[in-house]
Each structure stands twice: as structure tokens, then as C-alpha cells.
N, C-alpha and C positions, 0 to 999 in steps of 0.2 A: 351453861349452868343456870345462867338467868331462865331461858325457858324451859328447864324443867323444873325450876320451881315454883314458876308460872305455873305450870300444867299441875303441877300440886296441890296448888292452892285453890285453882278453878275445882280441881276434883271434890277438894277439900268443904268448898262453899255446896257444890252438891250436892254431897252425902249429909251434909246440917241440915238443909234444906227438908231434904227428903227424911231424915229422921225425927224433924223438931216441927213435925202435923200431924201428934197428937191430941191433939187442944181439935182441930180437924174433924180427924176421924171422929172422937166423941162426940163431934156437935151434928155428924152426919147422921152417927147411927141411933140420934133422939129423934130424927125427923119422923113425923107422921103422914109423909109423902111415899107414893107406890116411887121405888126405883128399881132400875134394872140391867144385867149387861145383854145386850142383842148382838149377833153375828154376824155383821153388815158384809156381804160378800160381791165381788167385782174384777172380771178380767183375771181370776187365779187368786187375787189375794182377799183374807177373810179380816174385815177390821170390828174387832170387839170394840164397842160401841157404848157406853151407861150413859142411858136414858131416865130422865125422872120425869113425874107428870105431877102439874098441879092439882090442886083442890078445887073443881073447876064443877063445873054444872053446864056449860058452855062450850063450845072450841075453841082452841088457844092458839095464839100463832107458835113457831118453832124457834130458838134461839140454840144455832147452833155454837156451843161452845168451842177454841182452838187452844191446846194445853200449851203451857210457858217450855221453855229450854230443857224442863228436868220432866219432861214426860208427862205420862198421868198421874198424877200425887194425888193423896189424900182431900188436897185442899181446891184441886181440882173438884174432883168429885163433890164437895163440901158448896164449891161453890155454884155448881149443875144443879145441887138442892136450893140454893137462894134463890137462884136465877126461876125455880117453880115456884117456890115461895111466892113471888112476885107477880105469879099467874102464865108464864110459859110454861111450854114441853121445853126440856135442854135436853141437848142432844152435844155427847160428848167422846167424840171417836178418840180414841187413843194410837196414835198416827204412827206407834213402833209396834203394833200389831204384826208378829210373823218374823219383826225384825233381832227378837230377842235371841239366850242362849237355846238350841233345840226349840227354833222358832215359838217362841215367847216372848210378851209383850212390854210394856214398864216395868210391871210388876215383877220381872223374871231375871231384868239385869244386876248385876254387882251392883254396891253400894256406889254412887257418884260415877258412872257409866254413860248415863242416859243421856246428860248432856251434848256427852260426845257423839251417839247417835244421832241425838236428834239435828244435830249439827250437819249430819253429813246425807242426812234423806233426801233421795230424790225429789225434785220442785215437784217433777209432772207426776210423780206417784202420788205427792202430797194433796195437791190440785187433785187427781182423783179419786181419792180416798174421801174427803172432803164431798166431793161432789157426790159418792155414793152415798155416804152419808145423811147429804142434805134429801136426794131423792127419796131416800128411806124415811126420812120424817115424817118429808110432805104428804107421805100416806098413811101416814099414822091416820086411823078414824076420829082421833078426838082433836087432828090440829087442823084448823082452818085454812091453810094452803099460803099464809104470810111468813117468810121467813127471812131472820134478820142473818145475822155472824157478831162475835167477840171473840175477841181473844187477848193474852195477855203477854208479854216480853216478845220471845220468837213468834207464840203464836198473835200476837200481836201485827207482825211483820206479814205473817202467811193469813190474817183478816186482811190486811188493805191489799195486800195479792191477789186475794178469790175475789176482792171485789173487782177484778179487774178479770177475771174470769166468769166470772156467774152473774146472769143478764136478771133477775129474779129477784133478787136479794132487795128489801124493802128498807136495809141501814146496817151499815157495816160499823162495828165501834172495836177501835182500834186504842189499845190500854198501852201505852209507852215501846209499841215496837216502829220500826223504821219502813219508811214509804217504799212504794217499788218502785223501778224502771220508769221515768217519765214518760217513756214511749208507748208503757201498757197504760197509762191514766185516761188515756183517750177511750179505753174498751168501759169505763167506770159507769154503769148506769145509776146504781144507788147514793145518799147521800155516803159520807161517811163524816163519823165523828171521833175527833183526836182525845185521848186523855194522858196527860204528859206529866214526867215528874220535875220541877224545878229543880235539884239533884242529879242532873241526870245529861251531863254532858253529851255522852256518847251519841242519845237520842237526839237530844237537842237541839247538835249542833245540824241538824240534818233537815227539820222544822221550818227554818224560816225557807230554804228550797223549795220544799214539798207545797208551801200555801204559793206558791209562787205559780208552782208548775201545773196544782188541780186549780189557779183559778184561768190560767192561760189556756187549760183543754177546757174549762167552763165547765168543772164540776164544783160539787157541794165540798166543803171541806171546814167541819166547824172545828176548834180546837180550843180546849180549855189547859192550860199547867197550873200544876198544884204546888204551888211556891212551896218552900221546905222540907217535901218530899223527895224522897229517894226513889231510884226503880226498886218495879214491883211493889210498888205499895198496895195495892189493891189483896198483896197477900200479907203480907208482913203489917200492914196497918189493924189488922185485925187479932194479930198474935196477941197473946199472952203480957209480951214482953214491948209490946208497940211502943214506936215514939211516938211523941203529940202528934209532930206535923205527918204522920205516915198516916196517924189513926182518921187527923180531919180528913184529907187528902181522900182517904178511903170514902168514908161515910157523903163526903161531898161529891164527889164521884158517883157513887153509888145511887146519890138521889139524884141526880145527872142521868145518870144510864136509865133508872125508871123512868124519869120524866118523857126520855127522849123514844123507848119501846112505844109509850103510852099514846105516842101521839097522833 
């Protein structure tokens, strides 16, 4: 009884989730950035792909984006326009491409579904979806062949992953999700940098390991926490309805994540 009301409730946080980014969308569709969705294709599968490109005069590097737990939302996308804002191409595959009802993507499942998809994706499909992706950028004509990775909650988890797969990656930033396998840290060539919520047990408790184990393979591993933040703050700090500590937490982040692209 207990876990199906568990399984309710997750469902439940979901579908809020994914219904309560319209505050999002509108801030998407003011932008005066070119975006778009591309049809990234690989080994049989086709991964629809939105791209956005800065206001640039110049070539930009790539920052490829990795969607949270609940697929590609609104505020995904929302957030692929900030990320140009800033002066990147984002590059934002949406990793349940094909996987929907009548192979259809995020956009295709039931209300509070997506979760559970995305829960159960193949690693190595992930990794190479991912990878198509990132190949696909780096020949976009207007990007300079620099390409970092972020991502947020899960995709949080599957950032510090690719960094352990893709030898290329010039900074991997990794937004409140969990280290991999200390056995793959060794493959790590890039730096990576942590952004954690003080709130946020689950992560957390995982944290003091992880600094343990990238500094024993003798990798980079910088990590800031945003005391009185919750997970996911990087989306919910933003909302409408923000609490203080979610909204600093954000905004401080945020000038974190540019500081550290910029450098």
C-alpha cells in the first residue's frame, strides 16, 4: 500500500512539474534568439534535438544541454535559450526520442510518465545519443569546436557519466545529480564542476565520496552547495512562486556556471 502511494505521489510531483512551466514557455517564446529542433540520427535511432544559437558575430563554443528526470520540459528548453543568451550554441537532445507512445518523444507521453521513462533508458543508448549529439554540434559552422556538457537532476548524474566517456569535453557541470562508478573516474579528462543543493540529502550524502575518489584518480573536481536550497533549484529558483534560498541559490549558480564557461 505504502508503495503505491509512493508511485502516486512521484507521478503526482511530475505532472505539477511538467504542467506549472508556463511562466517558461512565455519567457521562451519572447526570446529574440534563432532556435530550432534538428533530427540528430545514429545507429537506427532519430534524436530530435533543439538547438538555439546566440547573438554572436563570432563562433561560439557548444554547451551541450542533459534534460532533468521529467524529460524535455518547457524549462528545459527555456533554459537552452539562457544558456545562448550567455554567448553559447545549446544543444539540447531530448533523450526519449522514439521512446514515446507511437514512437514519440517527451512531448508525446501521459501526464507524469516521463519520469518513469526516463528512469529506465538505456545507459549505452544514453551515452550514445549524447555523443551523436555532441558530433552534431561540433559541426555546426558557427561553433568553434569547444564543447563543454550540464545538466540537471538525472541529467545531472548522466553529465558526470559522459564525462567519463567523451575524451573532448573542455568542463563538464554537473547541477545536484550523483557521481558514477569510481572505477569509470579514471577515463575523466575534463574538469568537472559540482553544484549541490544544501537540501538535498539524497545527493548529498554521496558528495563527500565522490571528492574523495576524483581526487585519488587525480582529477579536477570543484564543488560549491547552496545552503538552504532544495533539489532542482536551478528550476524552481526561478519560478514565479520561488523561495528566497532556491532563488539565490539559482542566481549564484548561475554566475558560477558563466564565470567558469568563460574561462
Amino acid at each position: 500500500m505504502k508503495r503505491v502511494a509512493l508511485i502516486s505521489l512521484l507521478i503526482l510531483s511530475a505532472s505539477q512539474v511538467a504542467s506549472a512551466q508556463d511562466w517558461a514557455r512565455t519567457t521562451l517564446e519572447k526570446s529574440p534568439r534563432h532556435r530550432e529542433w534538428v533530427t540528430v540520427k545514429h545507429d537506427g535511432r532519430s534524436v530530435e534535438t533543439f538547438v538555439v544559437y546566440p547573438e554572436s558575430k563570432s563562433k561560439t563554443p557548444v554547451v551541450l544541454v542533459i534534460h532533468e528526470i521529467f524529460g524535455m520540459t518547457d524549462w528545459v528548453q527555456d533554459l537552452a535559450d539562457q544558456v545562448a543568451a550567455a554567448g553559447y550554441i545549446a544543444v539540447a537532445p531530448d533523450l526519449l526520442s522514439g521512446m514515446g507512445p507511437n514512437g514519440g518523444r517527451s512531448s508525446d507521453f501521459a501526464e507524469g510518465k516521463t519520469m518513469e521513462a526516463v528512469s529506465h533508458l538505456n545507459p549505452d543508448q544514453v551515452t550514445a545519443d549524447l555523443n551523436a549529439a555532441a558530433d552534431y554540434a561540433l559541426k555546426i559552422p558557427a561553433s568553434n569546436g569547444k564543447l563543454f556538457v550540464g545538466g540537471f537532476c538525472w541529467g545531472g548524474g548522466q553529465t558526470f557519466r559522459f564525462a567519463t566517456n567523451r575524451s573532448d569535453l573542455a568542463g563538464a557541470f554537473v547541477f545536484y545529480g550523483p557521481p558514477p562508478d569510481k572505477d569509470a573516474m579514471v577515463r575523466i579528462k575534463a574538469p568537472v564542476y559540482g553544484f549541490y543543493a544544501g537540501n538535498d540529502a539524497r545527493i548529498g550524502a554521496m558528495i563527500p565520496d565522490a571528492v574523495a575518489q576524483m581526487k585519488t584518480a587525480g582529477k579536477a573536481y570543484d564543488i560549491v552547495t547552496y545552503e538552504g536550497a532544495g533539489h532542482g533549484f536551478m528550476r524552481s529558483g526561478e519560478a514565479p512562486d520561488a523561495k528566497e534560498a532556491d532563488k539565490k541559490a539559482r542566481t549564484e549558480a548561475w554566475v558560477r556556471w558563466k564565470a567558469l564557461l568563460s574561462k
